[in-house]
C-alpha positions as CSV (number, residue, x, y, z in Angstrom):
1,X,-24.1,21.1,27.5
2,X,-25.1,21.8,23.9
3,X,-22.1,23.1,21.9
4,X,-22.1,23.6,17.7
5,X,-19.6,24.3,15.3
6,X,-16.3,24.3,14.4
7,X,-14.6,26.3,16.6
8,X,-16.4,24.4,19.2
9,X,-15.1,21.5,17.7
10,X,-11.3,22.6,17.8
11,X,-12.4,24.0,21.5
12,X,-13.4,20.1,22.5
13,X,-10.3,18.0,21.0
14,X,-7.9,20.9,22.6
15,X,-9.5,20.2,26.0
16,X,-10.0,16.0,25.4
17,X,-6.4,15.9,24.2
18,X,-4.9,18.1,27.2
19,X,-6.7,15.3,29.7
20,X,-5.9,12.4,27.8
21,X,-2.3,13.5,27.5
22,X,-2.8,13.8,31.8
23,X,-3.8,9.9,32.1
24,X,-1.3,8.0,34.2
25,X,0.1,5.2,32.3
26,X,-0.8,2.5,34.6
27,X,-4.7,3.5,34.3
28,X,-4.4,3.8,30.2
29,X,-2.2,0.3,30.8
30,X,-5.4,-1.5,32.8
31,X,-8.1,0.3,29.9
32,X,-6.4,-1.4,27.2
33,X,-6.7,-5.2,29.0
34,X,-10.5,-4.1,29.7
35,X,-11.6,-3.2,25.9
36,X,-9.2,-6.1,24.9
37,X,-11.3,-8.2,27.1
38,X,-14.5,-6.3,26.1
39,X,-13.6,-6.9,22.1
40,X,-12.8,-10.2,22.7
41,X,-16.4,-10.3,23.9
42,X,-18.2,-8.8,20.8
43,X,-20.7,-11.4,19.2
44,X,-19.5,-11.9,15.7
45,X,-22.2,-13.6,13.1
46,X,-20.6,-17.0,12.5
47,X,-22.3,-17.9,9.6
48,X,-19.4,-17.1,7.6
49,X,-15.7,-15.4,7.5
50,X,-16.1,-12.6,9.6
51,X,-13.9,-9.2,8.9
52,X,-13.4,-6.3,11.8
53,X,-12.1,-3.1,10.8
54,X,-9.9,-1.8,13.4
55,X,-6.8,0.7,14.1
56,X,-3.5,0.7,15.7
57,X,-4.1,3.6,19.3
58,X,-1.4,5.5,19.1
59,X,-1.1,8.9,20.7
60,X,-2.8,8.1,24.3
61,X,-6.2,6.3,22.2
62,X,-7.5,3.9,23.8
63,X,-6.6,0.1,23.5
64,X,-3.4,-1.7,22.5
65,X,-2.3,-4.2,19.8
66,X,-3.9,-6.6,22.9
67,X,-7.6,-5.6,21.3
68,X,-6.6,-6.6,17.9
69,X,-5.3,-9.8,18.9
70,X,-8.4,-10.5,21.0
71,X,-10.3,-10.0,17.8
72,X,-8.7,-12.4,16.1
73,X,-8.3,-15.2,18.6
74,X,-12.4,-14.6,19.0
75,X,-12.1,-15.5,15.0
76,X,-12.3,-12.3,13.0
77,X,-9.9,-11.3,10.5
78,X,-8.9,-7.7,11.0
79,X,-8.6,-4.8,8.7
80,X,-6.0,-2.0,9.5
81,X,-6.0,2.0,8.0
82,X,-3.1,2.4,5.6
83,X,-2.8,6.1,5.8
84,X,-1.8,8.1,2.4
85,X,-2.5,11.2,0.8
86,X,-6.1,12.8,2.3
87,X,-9.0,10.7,1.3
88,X,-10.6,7.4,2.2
89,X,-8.4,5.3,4.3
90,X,-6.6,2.1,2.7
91,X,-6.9,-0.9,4.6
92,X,-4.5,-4.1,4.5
93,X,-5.0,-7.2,6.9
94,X,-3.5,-7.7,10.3
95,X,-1.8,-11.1,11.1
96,X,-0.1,-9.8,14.2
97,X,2.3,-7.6,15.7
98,X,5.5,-8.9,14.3
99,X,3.9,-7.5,10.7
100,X,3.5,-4.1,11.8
101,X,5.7,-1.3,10.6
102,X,6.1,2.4,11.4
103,X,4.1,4.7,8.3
104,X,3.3,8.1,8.2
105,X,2.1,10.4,11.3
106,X,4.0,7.4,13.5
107,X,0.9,5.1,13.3
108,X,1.8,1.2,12.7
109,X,0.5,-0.2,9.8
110,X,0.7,-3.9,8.2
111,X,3.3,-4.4,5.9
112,X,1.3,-7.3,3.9
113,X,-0.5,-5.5,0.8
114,X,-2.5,-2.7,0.9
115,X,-6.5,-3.1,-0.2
116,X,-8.3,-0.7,-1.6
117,X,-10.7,1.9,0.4
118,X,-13.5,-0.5,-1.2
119,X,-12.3,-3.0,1.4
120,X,-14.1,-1.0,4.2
121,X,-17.6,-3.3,3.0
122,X,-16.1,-6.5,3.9
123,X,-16.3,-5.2,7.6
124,X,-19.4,-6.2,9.3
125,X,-18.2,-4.5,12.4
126,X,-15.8,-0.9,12.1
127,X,-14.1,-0.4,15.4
128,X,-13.7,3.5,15.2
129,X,-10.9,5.6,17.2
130,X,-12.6,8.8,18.7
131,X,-11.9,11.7,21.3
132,X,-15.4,11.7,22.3
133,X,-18.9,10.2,21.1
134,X,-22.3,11.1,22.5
135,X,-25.4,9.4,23.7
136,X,-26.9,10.5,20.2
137,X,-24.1,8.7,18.4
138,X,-22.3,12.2,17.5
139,X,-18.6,10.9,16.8
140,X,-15.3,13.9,17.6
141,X,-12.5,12.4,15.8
142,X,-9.1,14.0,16.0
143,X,-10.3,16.8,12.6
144,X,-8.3,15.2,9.2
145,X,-11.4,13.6,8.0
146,X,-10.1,10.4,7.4
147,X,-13.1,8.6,8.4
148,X,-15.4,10.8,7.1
149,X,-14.4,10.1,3.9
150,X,-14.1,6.3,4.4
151,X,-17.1,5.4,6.0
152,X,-19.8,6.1,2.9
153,X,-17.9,2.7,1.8
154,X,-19.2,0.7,4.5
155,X,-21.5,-1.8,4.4
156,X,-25.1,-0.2,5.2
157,X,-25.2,-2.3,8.0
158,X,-22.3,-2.6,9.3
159,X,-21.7,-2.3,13.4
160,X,-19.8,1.6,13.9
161,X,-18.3,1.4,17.3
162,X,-16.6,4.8,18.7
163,X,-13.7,3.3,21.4
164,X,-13.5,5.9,24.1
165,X,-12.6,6.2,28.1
166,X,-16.0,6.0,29.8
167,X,-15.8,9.5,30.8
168,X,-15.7,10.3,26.9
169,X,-19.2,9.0,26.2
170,X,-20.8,12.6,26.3
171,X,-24.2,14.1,26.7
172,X,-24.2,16.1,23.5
173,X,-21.2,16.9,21.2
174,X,-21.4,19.5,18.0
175,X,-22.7,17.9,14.9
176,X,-22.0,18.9,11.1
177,X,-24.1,17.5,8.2
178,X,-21.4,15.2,6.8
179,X,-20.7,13.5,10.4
180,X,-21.9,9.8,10.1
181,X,-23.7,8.5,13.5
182,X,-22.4,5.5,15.4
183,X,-24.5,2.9,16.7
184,X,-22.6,1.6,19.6
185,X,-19.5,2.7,21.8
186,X,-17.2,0.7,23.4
187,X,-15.4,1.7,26.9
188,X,-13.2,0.1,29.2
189,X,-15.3,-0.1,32.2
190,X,-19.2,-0.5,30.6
191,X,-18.3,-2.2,27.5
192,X,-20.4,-1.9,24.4
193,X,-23.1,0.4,24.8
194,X,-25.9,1.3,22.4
195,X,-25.9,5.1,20.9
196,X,-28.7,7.0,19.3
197,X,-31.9,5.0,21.4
């Protein structure tokens, strides 16, 4: 179904947050170990240090701190969003989750110091938190623009990756000029999957 604009935007995340809000724990529970499992799996260029961008799920997203420990024991160093006033995202390096603290909005955030938005182009792979992508590689974020204002600042070829449930990756979601396309999504039951082909 072909949907544009933004009330149809507002009309999807009302209806993707009312049935994530309705998954049972123990399912969320055993999609977290899969896309740990399935992160742990991404092929990382080992010619060199390798950075992931990442985020914390909070708020029924999916994934746990178990994905971002996967990434690092498969030998990335992690980036984590430092949330502040609106604009681009901060970022500040995760070394586990004894150095998280509660920030702003609830989210858990490192407590080591906080880079600059610049340090998005260290990342050659941006794992993205979405309520929905599409086949096309049409991202629906939760609406604050965070990442729409971060990601110009990425590396030109860097790997975007929308996490979702597998029933998120959509046939067709509304698209606005600004909206930057991913290239891959990663679910819990078919992995990484190539957007946009």
């Amino acid at each position: 179904m072909e949907i544009a604009g933004r009330t149809d935007k507002r009309e999807w995340r009302a209806r993707l947050l009312a049935r994530r809000a309705g998954v049972d724990p123990a399912v969320h529970e055993a999609e977290a170990d899969a896309l740990a499992g399935a992160a742990s799996r991404l092929a990382f260029d080992a010619t060199g240090e390798v950075w992931v961008a990442a985020y914390v799920p909070a708020g029924g997203e999916p994934g746990s701190l178990a994905m971002l420990d996967a990434l690092r024991n498969a030998g990335a160093r992690v980036l984590l969003p430092v949330t502040g006033v609106p604009g681009p995202l901060d970022w500040a390096e995760y070394s586990g989750s004894a150095a998280l603290r509660r920030a702003r909005y609830g989210l858990l955030e490192p407590v080591g110091p906080a880079l600059s938005p610049a340090a998005i182009a260290t990342a050659t792979t941006i794992l993205i938190p979405a309520l929905a992508v599409d086949r096309r590689g049409v991202r629906l974020g939760r609406g604050a623009g965070y990442y729409d204002r971060t990601l110009p600042a990425a590396r030109p070829d860097a790997r975007l990756i929308a996490v979702v449930r597998d029933e998120e990756l959509l046939d067709r979601l509304p698209e606005e000029p600004h909206d930057r396309r991913m290239g891959w999504a990663l679910t819990p039951d078919a992995g990484l999957t190539r957007l946009g082909e």
